[in-house]
C-alpha positions in Angstrom: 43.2 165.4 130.8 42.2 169.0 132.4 39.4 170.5 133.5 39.4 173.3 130.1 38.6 169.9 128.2 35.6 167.7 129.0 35.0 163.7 127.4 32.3 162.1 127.7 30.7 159.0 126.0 27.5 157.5 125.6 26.3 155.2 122.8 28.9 155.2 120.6 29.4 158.5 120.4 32.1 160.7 122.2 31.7 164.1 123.5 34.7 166.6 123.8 33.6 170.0 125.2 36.7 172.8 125.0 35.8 173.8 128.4 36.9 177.8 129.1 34.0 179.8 128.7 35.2 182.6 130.5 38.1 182.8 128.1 35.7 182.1 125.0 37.5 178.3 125.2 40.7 180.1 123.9 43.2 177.0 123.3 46.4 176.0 125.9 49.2 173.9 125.1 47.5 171.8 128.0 44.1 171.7 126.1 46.0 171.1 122.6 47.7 167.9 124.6 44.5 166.9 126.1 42.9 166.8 122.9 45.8 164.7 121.6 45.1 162.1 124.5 41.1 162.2 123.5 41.8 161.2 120.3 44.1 158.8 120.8 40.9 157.6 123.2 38.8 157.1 120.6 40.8 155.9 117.7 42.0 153.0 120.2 38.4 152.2 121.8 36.4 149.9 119.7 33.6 151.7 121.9 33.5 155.0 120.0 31.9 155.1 116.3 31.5 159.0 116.1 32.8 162.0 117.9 31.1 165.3 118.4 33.1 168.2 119.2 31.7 171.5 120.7 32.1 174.6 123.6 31.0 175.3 126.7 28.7 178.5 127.2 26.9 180.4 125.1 29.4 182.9 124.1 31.9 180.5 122.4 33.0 177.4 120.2 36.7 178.4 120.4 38.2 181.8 120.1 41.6 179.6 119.0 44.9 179.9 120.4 44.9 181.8 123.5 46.8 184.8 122.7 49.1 184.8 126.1 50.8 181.6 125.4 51.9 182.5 122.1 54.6 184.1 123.4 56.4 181.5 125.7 58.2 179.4 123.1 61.8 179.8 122.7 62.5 179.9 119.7 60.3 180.1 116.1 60.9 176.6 115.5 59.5 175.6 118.7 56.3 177.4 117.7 56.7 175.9 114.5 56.8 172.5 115.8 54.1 173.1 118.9 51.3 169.9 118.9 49.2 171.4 117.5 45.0 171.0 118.1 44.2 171.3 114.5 46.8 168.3 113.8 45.1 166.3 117.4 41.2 166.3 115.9 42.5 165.7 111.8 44.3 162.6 112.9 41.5 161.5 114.6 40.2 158.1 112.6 36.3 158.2 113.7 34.1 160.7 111.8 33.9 163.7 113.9 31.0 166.4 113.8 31.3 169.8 115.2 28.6 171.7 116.9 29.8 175.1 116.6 28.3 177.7 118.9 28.9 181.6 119.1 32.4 182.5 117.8 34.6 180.4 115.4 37.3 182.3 115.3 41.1 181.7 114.6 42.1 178.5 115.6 38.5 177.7 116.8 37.4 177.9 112.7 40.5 175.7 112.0 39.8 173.1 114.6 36.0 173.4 113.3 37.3 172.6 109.3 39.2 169.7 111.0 35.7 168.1 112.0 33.8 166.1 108.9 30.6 167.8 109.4 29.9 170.9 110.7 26.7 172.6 112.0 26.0 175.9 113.5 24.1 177.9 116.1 22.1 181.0 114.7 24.4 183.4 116.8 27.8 181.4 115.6 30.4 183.7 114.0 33.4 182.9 111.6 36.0 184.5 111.3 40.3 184.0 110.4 41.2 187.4 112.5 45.1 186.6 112.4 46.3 189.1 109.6 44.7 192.2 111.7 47.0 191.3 114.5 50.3 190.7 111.6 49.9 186.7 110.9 48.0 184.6 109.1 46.5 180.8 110.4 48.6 178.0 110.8 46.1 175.0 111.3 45.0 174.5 107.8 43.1 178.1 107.5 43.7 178.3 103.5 43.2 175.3 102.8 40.4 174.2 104.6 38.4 177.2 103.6 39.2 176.9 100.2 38.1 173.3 100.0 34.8 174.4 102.2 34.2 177.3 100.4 35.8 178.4 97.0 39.2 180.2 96.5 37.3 183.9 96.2 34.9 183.4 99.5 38.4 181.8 101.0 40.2 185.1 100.4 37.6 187.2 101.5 37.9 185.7 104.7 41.5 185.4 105.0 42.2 188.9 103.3 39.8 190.9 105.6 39.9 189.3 108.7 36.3 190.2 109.3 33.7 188.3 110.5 30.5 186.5 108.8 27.7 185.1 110.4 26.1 181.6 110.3 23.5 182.2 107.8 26.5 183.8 105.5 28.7 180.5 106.4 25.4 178.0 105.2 25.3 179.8 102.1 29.4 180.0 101.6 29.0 176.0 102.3 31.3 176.4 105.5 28.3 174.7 107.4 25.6 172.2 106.7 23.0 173.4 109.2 22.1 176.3 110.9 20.0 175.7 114.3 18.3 177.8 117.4 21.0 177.6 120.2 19.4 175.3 122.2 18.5 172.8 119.3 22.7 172.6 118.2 23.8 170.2 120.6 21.3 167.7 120.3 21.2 167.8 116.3 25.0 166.7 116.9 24.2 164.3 119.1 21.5 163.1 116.7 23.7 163.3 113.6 26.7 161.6 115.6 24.1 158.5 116.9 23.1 157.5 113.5 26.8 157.6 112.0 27.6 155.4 114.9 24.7 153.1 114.1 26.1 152.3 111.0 29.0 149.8 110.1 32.1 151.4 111.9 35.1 150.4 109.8 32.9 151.5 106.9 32.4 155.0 108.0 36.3 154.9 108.7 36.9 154.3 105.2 34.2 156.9 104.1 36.4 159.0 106.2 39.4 158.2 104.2 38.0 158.4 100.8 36.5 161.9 101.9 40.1 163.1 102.3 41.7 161.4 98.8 38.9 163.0 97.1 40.6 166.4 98.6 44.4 165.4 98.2 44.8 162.9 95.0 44.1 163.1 91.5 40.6 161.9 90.2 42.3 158.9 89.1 43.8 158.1 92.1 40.9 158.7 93.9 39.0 156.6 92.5 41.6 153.7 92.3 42.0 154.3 95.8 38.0 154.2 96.4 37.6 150.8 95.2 40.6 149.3 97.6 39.2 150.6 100.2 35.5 149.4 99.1 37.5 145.9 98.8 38.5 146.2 102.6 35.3 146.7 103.4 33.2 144.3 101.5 35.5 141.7 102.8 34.6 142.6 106.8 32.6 140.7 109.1 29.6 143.6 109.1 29.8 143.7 105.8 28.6 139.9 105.8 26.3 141.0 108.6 25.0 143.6 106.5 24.0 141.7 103.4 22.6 138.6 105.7 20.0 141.7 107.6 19.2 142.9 103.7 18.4 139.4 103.1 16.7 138.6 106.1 14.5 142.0 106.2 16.2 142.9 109.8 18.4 145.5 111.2 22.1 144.4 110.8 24.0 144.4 114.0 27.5 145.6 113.6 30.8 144.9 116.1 33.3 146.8 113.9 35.3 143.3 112.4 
């Protein structure tokens, strides 16, 4: 771990702050290899149901890469092949929900498209600024704001480089909520606790169909839906959760 990236857990749920609020929590390779270690954390602790992602400060969710490291790789293929933060919070197996205050922009709006559910801060601000400095994203930009948000409002994004605000990312469908500053954080926290209260291996699955939805045909998706609704039914709190139905009590679930 470093001190740019902050963990904490409480009740299920895990906190990662990106922790350089001086610097807008512009992105290392240290911080993109910290993140990798948190969630390799949580997808090997029964411990942690949910995860909640967000920045420290005011100013800042992420302003993405930080530019000044960009430059230190040998070669293009060892930029190509970089780890990647974007990669670190997709692969992670427990829903994750990001609180995203101030500016999203770059590889900050990536790694916010890699969360499941995304809320914002009044004063957040989106943007995918790459192609007014001669690139375009490389974390899933395109596609994750085309899925989000519709191939025109995608290319407006992408095409410009300009930036929209959180009232203009609810309406897009980039964000489910839009909250007062100080009222982000613990909606997260809230959102993340009752995710975690429900059966955990479920919600990983939900996880997993969420994403075949996005990649495989209807078909497939569906095919692939009822497998994983045959894993689940056949689970321990799954059995837990049809005796509590019965019984007229709140299930308790271990994650078996």
């Amino acid at each position: 771990m470093t001190q740019d990236l902050l963990f904490d857990m409480s009740d299920h749920v895990a906190t990662i702050t990106l922790n350089r609020p001086a610097k807008l929590n512009a992105l290392t390779p240290e911080m993109a290899a910290a993140l990798i270690d948190a969630v390799a954390e949580c997808n090997a602790s029964d411990a942690v149901r949910c995860v909640v992602i967000t920045g420290a400060g005011e100013k800042a969710f992420s302003a993405g890469s930080d530019i000044t490291t960009l430059d230190t790789y040998a070669t293009p293929w060892d930029f190509r092949n970089r780890d990647d933060y974007c990669d670190a919070l997709r692969a992670c197996r427990k829903p994750v929900v990001a609180a995203v205050n101030g500016y999203a922009l770059g590889g900050g709006l990536e790694t916010a498209m890699a969360a499941d559910i995304r809320i914002a801060s009044s004063n957040a601000r989106f943007a995918a600024p790459e192609i007014k400095l001669g690139w375009i994203g490389g974390g899933g930009m395109a596609a994750g704001l085309t899925y989000a948000m519709g191939t025109s409002n995608a290319a407006m994004m992408l095409l410009t480089g300009d930036m929209f605000d959180a009232q203009k990312a609810l309406d897009w469908g980039l964000v489910s909520e839009v909250l007062s500053p100080d009222a982000l954080l613990p909606r997260a926290q809230e959102i993340a606790a009752t995710i975690a209260s429900r059966a955990p291996i479920a919600a990983e699955t939900a996880k997993l169909n969420l994403r075949a939805a996005h990649t495989m045909s209807w078909e497939k998706a569906i095919e692939y839906e009822r497998d994983l609704q045959a894993i689940c039914f056949a689970t321990e709190d799954a059995q837990e959760g049809r005796a509590a139905f019965a019984e007229k009590r709140a299930p308790v679930f271990r994650r078996r």
